[in-house]
Residue, then its C-alpha position, 0 to 999 in steps of 0.5 A: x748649396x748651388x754656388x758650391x755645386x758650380x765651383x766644384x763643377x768648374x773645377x772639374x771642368x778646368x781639371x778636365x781641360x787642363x789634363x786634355x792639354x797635358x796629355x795632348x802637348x807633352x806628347x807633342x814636345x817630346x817628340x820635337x825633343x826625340x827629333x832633335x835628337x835623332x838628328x844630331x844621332x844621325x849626324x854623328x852616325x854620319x860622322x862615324x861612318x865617313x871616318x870610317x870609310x876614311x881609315x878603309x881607304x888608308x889600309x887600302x891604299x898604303x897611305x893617310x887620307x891626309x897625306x894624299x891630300x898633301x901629296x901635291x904640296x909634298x912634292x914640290x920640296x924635293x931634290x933641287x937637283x932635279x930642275x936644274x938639268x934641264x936636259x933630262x926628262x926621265x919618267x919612272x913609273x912605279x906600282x905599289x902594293x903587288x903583286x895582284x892579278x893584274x900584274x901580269x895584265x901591267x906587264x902584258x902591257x909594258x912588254x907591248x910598248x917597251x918599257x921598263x918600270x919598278x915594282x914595289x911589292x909586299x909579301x906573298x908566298x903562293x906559287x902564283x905570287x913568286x912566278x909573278x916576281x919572277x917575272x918582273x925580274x926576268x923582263x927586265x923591271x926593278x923589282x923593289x920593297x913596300x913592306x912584308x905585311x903592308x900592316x901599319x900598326x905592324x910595320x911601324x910597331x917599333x924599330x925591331x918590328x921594321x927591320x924584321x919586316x925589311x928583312x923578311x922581304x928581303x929574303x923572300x924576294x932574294x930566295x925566290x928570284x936570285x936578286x936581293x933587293x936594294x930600293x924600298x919605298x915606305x908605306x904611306x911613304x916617308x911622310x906617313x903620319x903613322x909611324x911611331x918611330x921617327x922616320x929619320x931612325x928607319x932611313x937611317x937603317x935602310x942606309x946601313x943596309x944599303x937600301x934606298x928609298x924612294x917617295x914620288x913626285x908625280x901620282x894618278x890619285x888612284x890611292x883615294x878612290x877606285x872611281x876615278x876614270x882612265x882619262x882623269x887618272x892620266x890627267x893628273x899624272x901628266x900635271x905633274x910630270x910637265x912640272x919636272x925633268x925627272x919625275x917618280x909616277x906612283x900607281x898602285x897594282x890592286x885588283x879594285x884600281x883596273x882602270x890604272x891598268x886600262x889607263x896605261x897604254x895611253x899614258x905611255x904613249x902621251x908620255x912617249x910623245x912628249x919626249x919623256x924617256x921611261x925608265x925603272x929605278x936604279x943606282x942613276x935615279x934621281x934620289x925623289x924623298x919626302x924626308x931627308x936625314x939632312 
């Protein structure tokens, strides 16, 4: 009876080991396992959120991530025209997406020093907004079109869907100042990845209707990010104007971008000494596009 008592003793002492390391190593692995996968959930999480901070920043500034990346690349295959006259040096300083409650603020500062820019504004139709074209017109500027709603998928939705969105602007712009806009620029620009009609089809109708559209050559990167400082935002204009006789600065008029507006008067002022001529848009500009029809 004894050696059958220890065995069953044993094994009670062996079940008993066994289930205390059971129950103390498999709450252990299954932590190692949860961790690993809260990691890889925070990973993707991450990936998740910049994506979306990327797509904000496109609806935000007028144009892909990507194409601002490219922009630089872009804008060495344009108009060869451009270099070839070594007499010119002409700069045209535009802003898209206004009007803001800066825009005053930017012509404020125009007027101060002289000069003439280009507008490409969207639609709006507060009292505020029409006094503001008005204004732009009256003092001399070009007043041009970026599109009635700035909605990509809108905008692009189809060919039917553009030429009403032209034609819309257009005649806002015309009832309210008296002027009928004749320079577009696309959102994105020409080179925008978005459209799901081919470009070529909507320049091809700006032509018909008399429209020209410029893209730039020359930007402050203000399109990406609000950080960016005064001094770095004229740093990179004036890195691609040197590279050009002729170049189309793009700048944007949002409220979030004030230091493109503080920037300003130094950037003229640099430009003006380095013997540029600052001009707005108009029939004798250079024609600067990232896509051409030929």
């Amino acid at each position: 009876m004894e050696p059958a008592r220890r065995k069953r003793i044993n094994r009670y002492k062996q079940f008993i080991v066994i289930s205390f390391l059971a129950l103390t190593c498999i709450p252990c692995f299954v932590s190692i396992f949860l961790l690993g996968k809260v990691n890889k959930l925070e990973k993707e999480i991450t990936l998740i959120a910049r994506e979306h901070t990327v797509e904000q920043l496109e609806l935000l500034s007028g144009s892909s991530l990507e194409q601002e990346m490219n922009e630089e690349a872009l804008s060495g295959v344009l108009s060869t025209d451009i270099k070839d006259n070594q007499e010119e040096k002409q700069v045209y300083l535009t802003f898209d997406d206004g009007p803001s409650e800066q825009t005053d603020e930017i012509l404020d500062i125009l007027k101060e020093h002289n000069v003439k820019a280009t507008f490409f504004v969207i639609g709006k139709t507060d009292a505020e907004s029409k006094r503001i074209y008005k204004r732009i017109v009256e003092e001399g500027h070009t007043l041009g079109m970026h599109s009635y709603t700035h909605d990509y998928q809108k905008i692009y939705a189809s060919q039917e869907a553009f030429e009403q969105d032209v034609t819309k602007l257009s005649d806002l712009l015309y009832d309210t100042t008296g002027v009928r806009p004749k320079y577009y620029r696309f959102p994105g620009g020409s080179s925008n990845t978005v459209s799901r009609v081919p470009v070529k089809n909507l320049i091809q109708y700006l032509n018909e209707e008399g429209i020209t559209y410029y893209d730039w050559n020359a930007l402050n990167g203000d399109a990406v990010t609000k950080e960016i400082s005064c001094a770095q935002l004229n740093r990179n204009i004036l890195k691609d104007v040197r590279r050009y006789n002729v170049s189309i600065v793009l700048m944007h008029d949002l409220v979030q971008r004030h230091n493109t507006v503080k920037a300003l008067p130094s950037l003229i002022k640099q430009l003006k000494k380095e013997g540029y001529e600052l001009l707005p848009i108009s029939d004798s500009t250079p024609v600067i596009q990232h896509v051409k029809l030929k």
